[in-house]
C-alpha positions as CSV (number, residue, x, y, z in Angstrom):
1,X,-1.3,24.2,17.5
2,X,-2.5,24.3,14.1
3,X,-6.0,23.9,13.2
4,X,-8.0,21.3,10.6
5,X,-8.6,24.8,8.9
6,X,-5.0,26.2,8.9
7,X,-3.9,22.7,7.6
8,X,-6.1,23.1,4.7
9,X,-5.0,26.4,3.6
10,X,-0.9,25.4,4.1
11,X,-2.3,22.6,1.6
12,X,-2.8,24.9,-0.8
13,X,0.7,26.2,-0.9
14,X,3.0,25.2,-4.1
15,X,6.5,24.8,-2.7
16,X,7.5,25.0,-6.6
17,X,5.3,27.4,-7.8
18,X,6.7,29.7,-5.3
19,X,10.4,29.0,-6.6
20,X,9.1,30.2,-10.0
21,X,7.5,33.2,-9.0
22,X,10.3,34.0,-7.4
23,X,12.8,33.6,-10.1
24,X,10.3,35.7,-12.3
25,X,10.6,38.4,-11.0
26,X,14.6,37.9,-10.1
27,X,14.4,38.0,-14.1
28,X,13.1,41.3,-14.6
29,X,15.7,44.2,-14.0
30,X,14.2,46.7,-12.1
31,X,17.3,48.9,-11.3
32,X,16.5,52.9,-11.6
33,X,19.0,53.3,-14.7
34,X,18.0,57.0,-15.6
35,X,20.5,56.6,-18.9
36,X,18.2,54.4,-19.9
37,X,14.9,55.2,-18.5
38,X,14.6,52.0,-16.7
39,X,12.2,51.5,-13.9
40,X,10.3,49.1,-11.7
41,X,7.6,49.0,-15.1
42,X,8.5,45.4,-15.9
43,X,7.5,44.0,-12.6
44,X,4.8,46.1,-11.9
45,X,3.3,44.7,-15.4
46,X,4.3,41.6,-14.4
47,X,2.3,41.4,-11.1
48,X,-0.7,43.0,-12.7
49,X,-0.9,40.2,-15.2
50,X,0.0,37.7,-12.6
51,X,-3.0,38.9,-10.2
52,X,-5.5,39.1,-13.1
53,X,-4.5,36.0,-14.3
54,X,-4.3,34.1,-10.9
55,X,-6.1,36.1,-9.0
56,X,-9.3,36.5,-11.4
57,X,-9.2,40.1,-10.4
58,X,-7.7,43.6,-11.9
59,X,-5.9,45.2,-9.0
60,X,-5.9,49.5,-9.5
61,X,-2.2,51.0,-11.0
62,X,-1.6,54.3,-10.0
63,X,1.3,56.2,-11.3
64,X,3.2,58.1,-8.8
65,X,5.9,59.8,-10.7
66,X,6.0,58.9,-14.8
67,X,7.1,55.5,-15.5
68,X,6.8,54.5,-11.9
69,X,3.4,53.1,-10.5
70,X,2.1,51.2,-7.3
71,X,0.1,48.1,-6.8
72,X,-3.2,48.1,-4.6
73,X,-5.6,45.3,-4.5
74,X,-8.0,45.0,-1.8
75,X,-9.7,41.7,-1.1
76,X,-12.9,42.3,1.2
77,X,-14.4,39.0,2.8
78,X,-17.6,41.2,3.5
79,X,-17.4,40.6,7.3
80,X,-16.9,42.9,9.5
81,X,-13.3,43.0,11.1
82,X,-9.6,44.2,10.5
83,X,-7.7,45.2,7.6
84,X,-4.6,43.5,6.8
85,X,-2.1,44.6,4.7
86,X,0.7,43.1,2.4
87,X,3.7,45.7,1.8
88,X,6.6,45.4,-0.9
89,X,8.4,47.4,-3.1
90,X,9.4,46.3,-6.5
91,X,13.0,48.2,-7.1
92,X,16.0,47.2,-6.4
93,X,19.4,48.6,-6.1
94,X,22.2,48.1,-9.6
95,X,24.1,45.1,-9.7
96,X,27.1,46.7,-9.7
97,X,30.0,45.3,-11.1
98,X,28.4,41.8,-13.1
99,X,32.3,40.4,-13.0
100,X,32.1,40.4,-9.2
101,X,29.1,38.1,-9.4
102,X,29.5,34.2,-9.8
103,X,25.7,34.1,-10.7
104,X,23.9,35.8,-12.7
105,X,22.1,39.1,-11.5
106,X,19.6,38.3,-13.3
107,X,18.9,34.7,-14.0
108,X,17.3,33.5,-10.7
109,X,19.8,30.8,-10.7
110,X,19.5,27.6,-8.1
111,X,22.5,26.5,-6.7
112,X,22.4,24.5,-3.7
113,X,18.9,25.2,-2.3
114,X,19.5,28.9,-2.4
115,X,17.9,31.5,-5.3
116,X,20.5,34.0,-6.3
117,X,20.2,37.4,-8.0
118,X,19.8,41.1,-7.6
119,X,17.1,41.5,-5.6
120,X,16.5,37.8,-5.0
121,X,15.9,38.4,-0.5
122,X,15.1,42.2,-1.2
123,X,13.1,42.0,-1.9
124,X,11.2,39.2,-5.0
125,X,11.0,36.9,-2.6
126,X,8.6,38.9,-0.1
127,X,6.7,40.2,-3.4
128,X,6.2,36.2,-4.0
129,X,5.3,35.8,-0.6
130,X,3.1,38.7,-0.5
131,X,1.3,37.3,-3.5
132,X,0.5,34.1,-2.9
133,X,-0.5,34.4,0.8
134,X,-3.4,36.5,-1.0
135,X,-3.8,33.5,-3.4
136,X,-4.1,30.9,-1.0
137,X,-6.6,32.6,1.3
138,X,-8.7,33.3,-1.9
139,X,-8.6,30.3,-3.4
140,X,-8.4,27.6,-0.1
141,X,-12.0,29.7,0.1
142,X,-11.1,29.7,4.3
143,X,-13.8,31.9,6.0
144,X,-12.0,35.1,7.2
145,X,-13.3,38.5,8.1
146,X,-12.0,41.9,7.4
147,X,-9.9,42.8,4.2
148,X,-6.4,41.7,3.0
149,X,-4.5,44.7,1.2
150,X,-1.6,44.5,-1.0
151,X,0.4,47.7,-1.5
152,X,3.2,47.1,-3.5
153,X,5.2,49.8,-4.3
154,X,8.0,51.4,-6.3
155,X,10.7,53.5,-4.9
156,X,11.9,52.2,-1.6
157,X,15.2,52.0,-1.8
158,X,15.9,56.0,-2.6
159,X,13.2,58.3,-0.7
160,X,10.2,56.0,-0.7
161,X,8.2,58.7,-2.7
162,X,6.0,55.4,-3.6
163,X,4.9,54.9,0.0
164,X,4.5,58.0,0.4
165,X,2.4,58.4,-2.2
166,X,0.0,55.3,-0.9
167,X,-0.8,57.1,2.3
168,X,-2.1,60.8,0.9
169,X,-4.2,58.0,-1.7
170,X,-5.8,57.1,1.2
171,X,-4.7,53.0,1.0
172,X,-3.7,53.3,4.4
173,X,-6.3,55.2,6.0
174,X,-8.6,51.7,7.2
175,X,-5.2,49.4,7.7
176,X,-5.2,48.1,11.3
177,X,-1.6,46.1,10.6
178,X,0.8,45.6,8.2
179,X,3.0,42.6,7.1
180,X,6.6,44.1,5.1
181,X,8.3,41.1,3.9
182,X,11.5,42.4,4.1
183,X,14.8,40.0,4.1
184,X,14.6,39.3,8.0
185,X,15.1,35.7,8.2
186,X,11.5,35.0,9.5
187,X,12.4,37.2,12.6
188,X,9.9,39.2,14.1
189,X,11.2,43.2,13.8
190,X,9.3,45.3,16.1
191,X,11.6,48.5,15.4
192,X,12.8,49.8,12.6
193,X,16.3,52.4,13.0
194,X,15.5,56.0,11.4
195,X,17.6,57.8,8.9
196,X,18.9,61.0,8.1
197,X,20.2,61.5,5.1
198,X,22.5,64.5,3.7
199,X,24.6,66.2,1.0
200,X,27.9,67.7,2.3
201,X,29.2,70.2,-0.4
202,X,32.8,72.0,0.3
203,X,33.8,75.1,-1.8
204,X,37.1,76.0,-2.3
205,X,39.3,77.8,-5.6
206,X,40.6,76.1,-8.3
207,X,44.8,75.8,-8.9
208,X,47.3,74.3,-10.8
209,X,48.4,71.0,-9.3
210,X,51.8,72.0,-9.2
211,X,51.0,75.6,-7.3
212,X,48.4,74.4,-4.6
213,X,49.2,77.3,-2.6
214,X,47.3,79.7,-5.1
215,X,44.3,78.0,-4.5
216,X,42.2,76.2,-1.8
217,X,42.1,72.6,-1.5
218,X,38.7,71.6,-0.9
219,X,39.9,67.8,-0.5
220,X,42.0,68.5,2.6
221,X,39.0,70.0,4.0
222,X,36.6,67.7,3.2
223,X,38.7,65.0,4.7
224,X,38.8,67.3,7.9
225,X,35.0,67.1,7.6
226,X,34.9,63.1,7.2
227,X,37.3,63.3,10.8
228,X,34.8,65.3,12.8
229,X,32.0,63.5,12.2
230,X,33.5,60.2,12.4
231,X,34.4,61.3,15.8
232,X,31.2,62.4,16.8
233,X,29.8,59.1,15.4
234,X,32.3,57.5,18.2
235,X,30.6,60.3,21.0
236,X,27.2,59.0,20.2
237,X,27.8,55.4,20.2
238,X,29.2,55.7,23.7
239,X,26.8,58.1,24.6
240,X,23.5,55.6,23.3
241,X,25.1,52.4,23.6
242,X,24.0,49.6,22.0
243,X,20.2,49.3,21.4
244,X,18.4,45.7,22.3
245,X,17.3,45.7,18.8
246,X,18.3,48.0,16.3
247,X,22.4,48.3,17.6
248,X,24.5,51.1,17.3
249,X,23.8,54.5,15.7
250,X,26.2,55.1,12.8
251,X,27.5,57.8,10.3
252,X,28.5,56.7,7.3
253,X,29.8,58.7,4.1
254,X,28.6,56.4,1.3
255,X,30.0,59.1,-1.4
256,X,33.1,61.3,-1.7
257,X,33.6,62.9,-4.9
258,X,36.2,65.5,-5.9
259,X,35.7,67.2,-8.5
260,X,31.8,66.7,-8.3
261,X,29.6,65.2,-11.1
262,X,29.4,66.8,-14.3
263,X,33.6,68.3,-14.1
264,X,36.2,66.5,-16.2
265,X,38.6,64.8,-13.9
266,X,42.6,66.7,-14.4
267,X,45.3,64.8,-12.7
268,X,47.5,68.3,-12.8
269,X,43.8,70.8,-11.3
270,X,42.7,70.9,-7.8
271,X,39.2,71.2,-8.1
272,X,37.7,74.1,-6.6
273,X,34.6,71.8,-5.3
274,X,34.0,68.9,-3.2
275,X,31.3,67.0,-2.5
276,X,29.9,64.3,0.1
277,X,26.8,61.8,0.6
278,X,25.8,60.8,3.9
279,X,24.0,57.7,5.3
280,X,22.9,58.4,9.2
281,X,21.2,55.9,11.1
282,X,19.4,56.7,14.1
283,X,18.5,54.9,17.6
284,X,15.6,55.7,20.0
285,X,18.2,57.3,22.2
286,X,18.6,60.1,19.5
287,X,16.9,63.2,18.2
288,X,17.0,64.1,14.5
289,X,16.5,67.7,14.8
290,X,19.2,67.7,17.2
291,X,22.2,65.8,15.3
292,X,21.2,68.6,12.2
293,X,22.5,71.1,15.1
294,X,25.1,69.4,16.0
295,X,26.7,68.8,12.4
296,X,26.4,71.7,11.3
297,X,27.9,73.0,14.8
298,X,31.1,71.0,14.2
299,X,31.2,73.0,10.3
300,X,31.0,75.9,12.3
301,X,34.1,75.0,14.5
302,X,35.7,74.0,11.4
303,X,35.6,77.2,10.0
304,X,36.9,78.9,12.7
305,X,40.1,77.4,12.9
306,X,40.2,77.8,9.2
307,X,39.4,81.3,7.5
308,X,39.2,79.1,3.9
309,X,37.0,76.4,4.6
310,X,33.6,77.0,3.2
311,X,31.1,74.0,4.1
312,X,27.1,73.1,3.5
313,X,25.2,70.4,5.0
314,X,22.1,69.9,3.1
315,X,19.5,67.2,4.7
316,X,17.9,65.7,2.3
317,X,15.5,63.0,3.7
318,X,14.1,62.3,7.4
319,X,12.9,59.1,8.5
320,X,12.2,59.0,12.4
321,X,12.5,55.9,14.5
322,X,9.8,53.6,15.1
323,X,8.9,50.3,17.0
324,X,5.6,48.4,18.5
325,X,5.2,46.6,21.6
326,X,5.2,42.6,21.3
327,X,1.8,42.3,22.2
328,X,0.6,43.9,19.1
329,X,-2.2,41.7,18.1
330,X,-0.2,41.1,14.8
331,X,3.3,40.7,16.5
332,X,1.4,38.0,18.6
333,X,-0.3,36.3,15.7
334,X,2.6,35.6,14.1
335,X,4.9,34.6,17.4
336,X,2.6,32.0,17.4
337,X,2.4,31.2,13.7
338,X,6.3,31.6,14.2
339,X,6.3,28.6,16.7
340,X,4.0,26.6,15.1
341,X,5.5,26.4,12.1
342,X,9.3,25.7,12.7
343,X,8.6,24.1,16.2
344,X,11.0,27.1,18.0
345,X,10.5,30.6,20.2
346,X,10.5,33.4,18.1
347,X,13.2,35.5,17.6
348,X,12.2,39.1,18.0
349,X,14.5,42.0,16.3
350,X,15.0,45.4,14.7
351,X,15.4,46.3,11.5
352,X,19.1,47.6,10.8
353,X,17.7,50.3,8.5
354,X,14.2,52.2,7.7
355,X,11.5,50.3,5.3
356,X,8.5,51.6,4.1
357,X,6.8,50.4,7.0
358,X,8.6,53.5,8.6
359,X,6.3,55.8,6.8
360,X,3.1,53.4,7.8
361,X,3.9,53.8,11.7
362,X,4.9,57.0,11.8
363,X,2.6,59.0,9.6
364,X,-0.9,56.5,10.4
365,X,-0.1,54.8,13.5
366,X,-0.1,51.1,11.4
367,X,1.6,48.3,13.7
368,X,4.1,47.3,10.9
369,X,6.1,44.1,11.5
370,X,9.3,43.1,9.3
371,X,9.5,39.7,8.6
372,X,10.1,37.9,5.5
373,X,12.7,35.7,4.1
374,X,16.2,36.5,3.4
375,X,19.8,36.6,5.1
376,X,18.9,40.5,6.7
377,X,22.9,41.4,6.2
378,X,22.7,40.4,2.1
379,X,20.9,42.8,0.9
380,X,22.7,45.3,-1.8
381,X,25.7,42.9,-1.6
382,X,26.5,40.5,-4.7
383,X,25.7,37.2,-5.3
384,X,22.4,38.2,-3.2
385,X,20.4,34.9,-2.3
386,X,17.3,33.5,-0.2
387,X,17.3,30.2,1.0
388,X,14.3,28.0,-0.7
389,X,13.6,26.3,2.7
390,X,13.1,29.8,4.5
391,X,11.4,31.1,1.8
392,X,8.9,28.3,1.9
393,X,8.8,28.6,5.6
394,X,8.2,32.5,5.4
395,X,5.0,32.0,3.3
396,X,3.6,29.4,5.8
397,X,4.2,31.7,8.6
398,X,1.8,34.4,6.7
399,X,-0.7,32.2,5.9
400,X,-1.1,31.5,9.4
401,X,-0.4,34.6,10.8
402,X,-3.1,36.4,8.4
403,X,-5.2,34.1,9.0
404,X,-5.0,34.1,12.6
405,X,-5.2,37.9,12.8
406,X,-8.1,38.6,10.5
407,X,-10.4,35.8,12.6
408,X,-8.7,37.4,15.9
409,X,-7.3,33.8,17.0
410,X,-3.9,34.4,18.5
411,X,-1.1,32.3,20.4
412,X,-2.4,29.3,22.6
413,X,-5.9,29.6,21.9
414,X,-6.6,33.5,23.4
415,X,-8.8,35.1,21.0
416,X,-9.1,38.9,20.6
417,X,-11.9,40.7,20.5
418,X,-12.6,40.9,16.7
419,X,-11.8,44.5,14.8
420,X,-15.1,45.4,13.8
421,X,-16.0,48.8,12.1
């Protein structure tokens, strides 16, 4: 049931002054392009105009690597009690092809009650979300205790070195719970899957195209390589099953290059080098350290049925499994502020891949719920959208959720005892 106070801070919510937000920062390309030395700058100057601006206050930049900084803004009530915080990052992934897009990537076009454009559900629309929850609590001038936190920052779709970067700050250190907008459709994700992920490089000797025999074909091998581990994706599915919320582990080769980057590609050489990415996503049924072993087990197989295959795995990133219980006093505040709002049960989920709430769980303990607005299978695809009405109903759901967890007034009345330090 919603309060005379909670209806007084959802007041305070502009349905189109979150549509313009949101569309601001569709507007501002912050794809890594390395060619061009474009980052996630633009929006990160963007946001720290907007919070001086709006907010009345100057939130602390700190650079992480050169030319890429995070967000942190703390807003402290001067009561005793938890510490809230707001996560997003502010990159996105390249556009792609533009002639495979009916919209424009970039123009935060409305067509038919939906906002389209690269990064338009992951994730602008949290960032807007994340922005003005802090603006209405602030400026409805509700009485709330603890801290709110925002901690938006920059590289989360490659190795989330901007997270990373946040916790040894110390940002994280007094966080009792964490909101990560994420496109989840409003659900509630109380696990997130974990990721491997790894560099297959294959060695064999350059030929002439028309005398393969004088040389060694490292693309045979390589797809030899692709076989084996798509089979022992196949072992592990049956082996795990499918998980409640996070599905089926997977093993997927996002790259295959032959000849690598950097080697002029000769319809009439065989390259004497091939080379492989690979996406692995993890359940809670498996162990990281073990699936290294068992990869590099079935290279060793290969290569003794083949006295010319030469094969590396290199891991390159390790991001464990996590998940929270549902009664979590955040996961509880906002089931409620879930059912309050659109009148149904929440829907509780995982999240199909890692987020920087990953690093928040697993390195600090932080109870780190996923669950802001967006289609959760759009991401990285074209024509990439969020639905005004959700979005709308995603920022009404963190009012009252933040709200509702910082006084320690959860579902149906129960109140927790309050987070004092």
């Amino acid at each position: 049931m919603i309060t005379e106070t909670e209806s007084r801070l959802l007041s305070f919510i502009d349905r189109d002054e979150l549509i313009g937000l949101t569309q601001d920062l569709i507007r501002i390309d912050s794809v890594i392009r390395p060619e061009i030395g474009n980052t996630e700058a633009g929006v990160v100057r963007f946001i720290k105009e907007w919070i001086s601006r709006e907010l009345g206050v100057d939130p602390l930049i700190e650079e992480v690597v050169p030319g890429r900084e995070n967000i942190i803004l703390t807003v402290d009530s001067g009561k005793p009690g938890p510490c809230l915080m707001f996560e997003g990052h502010t990159d996105v992934v390249s556009e792609g092809n533009r002639d495979l897009w009916q919209h424009d990537p970039f123009g935060g076009e409305i067509e038919e009650g939906k906002i389209y454009g690269r990064g338009a559900c992951d994730m602008k629309a949290g960032l807007a979300v994340n922005l003005l929850t802090v603006k209405a609590m602030m400026k409805s001038k509700v009485d709330f205790k603890g801290k709110m936190r925002l901690g938006i920052v920059c590289d989360e779709e490659a190795f989330m070195i901007g997270i990373q970067d946040y916790i040894r700050q110390g940002h994280a250190d007094d966080v009792d719970a964490c909101l990560v907008s994420e496109p989840e459709e409003n659900q509630l994700c109380i696990s997130m899957k974990g990721a491997l992920r790894a560099i297959v490089r294959v060695k064999g000797k350059m030929a002439h195209g028309a005398m393969p025999l004088t040389g060694i074909n490292t693309s045979v091998r390589l797809a030899r390589i692709i076989l084996a581990f798509d089979a022992f994706e196949g072992s592990e599915i049956k082996r795990c099953g499918k998980d409640e919320f996070l599905g089926w582990p997977s093993i997927t080769f996002t790259v295959v290059q032959t000849p690598p980057p950097g080697e002029p590609i000769q319809l009439n050489v065989m390259p004497s080098e091939s080379m492989a990415y690979l996406d692995i996503r993890t359940t809670p049924c498996q162990d990281h350290e073990k699936i290294r072993q068992q990869l590099q087990e079935i290279l060793d197989q290969l290569a003794q049925d083949d006295p010319d295959f030469c094969a590396q795995i290199e891991f390159i990133a390790d991001k464990p499994v996590v998940s929270m219980e549902k009664d979590e006093p955040i996961v509880r505040a906002a089931a409620g502020a879930y059912k309050d709002i659109t009148g149904k049960d929440p829907v509780y989920n995982g999240v199909p891949g890692a987020t920087d709430g990953t690093f928040l769980r697993d390195l600090k303990g932080i109870p780190s719920l996923v669950n802001g607005p967006g289609p959760r299978h759009m991401p990285h695809q074209t024509d990439e959208y969020v639905e005004i009405d959700e979005l709308f109903e995603s920022l009404q759901i963190y009012l009252l959720s933040t709200l509702r967890f910082l006084n320690g007034t959860i579902l149906n009345g129960i109140t927790d005892a309050n987070f004092a330090r």
